[in-house]
N, C-alpha and C positions, 0 to 999 in steps of 0.2 A: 641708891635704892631704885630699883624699876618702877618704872611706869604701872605695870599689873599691880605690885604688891602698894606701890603709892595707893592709888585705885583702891584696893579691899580693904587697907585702912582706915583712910579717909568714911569710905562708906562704914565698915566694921563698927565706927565709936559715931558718926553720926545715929545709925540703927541703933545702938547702945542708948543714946542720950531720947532717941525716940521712945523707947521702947521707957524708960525711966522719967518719963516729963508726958504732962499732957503736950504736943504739938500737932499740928495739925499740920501734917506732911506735902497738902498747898501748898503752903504758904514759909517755904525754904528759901533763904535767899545768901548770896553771897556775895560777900563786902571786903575791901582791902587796899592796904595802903601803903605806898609807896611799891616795895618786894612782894609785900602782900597783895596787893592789885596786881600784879603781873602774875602770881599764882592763882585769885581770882580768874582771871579772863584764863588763862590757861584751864584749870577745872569747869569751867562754864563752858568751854569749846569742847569737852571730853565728857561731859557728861549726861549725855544723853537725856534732858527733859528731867531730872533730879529736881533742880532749881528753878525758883519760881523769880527772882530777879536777880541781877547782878549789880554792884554799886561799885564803883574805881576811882580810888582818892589817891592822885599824880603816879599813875601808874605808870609803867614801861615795860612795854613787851612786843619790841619789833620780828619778833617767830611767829607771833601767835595769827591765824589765819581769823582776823574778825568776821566775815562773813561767815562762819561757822559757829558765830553766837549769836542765838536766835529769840534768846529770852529779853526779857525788858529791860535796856540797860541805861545806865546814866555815869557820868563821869565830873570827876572834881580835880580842878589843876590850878596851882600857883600860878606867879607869876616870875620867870626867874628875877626879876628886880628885887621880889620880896623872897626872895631866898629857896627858890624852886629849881629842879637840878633842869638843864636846859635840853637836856634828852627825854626827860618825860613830859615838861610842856610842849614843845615840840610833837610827840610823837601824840599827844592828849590834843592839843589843836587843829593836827592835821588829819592822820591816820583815825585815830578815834572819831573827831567830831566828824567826818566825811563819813565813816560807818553810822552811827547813833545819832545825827541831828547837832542842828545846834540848839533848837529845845533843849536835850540830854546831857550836855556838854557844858559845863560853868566854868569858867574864868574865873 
C-alpha cells in the first residue's frame, strides 16, 4: 500500500468515526505498542497537526526522523531483563528519551 492511499484511509475512517461520535477533534491522540508505536511515531511525523498527542509503548522505529514530531509526546519501555526486545529499549532510552525528555520517557 502507498504512503498516499495509507494517508486517505486512515484519515477517510478516522472522519467517518468523527462524523458518527460526539469527539471533539482537539483532543486526538495517538497511541501504540510495540509495531504499533512504530506506526504511531511514523503517523505523528506525517501528519501534519491532526493529533493532539502521541503515546509509545516499547516502540521501535530507527527511520523515523523524531525531530519531526512535534506534539506532546511520552514514551513507555520494558526492561529487557523483564522480557523487552533489546532494540526497542535501546532505541526507547536513547534515541527517544534524548528527543522527549526523561520527564516523558519511563522505564
Amino acid at each position: 500500500m502507498s504512503r498516499q492511499i495509507f494517508f486517505a484511509n486512515l484519515n477517510a475512517t478516522i472522519d467517518k468515526f468523527i462524523s458518527e461520535n460526539k469527539v471533539d477533534k482537539d483532543k486526538i491522540m495517538l497511541s501504540g505498542h510495540s509495531l504499533g508505536g512504530l506506526g504511531s511515531m511514523y503517523v505523528a511525523y506525517n501528519s501534519n497537526g491532526r493529533y493532539s498527542a502521541l503515546a509509545v509503548m516499547s516502540g521501535y522505529n530507527p527511520g523515523v526522523d523524531l525531530s519531526g514530531i512535534t506534539i506532546p509526546t511520552v514514551g513507555y519501555v520494558g526492561t529487557p531483563g523483564g522480557g523487552e526486545d533489546s532494540n526497542s529499549y535501546n532505541f526507547m532510552v536513547s534515541k527517544f528519551k534524548n528527543r522527549f525528555g526523561e520527564a516523558n520517557t519511563f522505564v
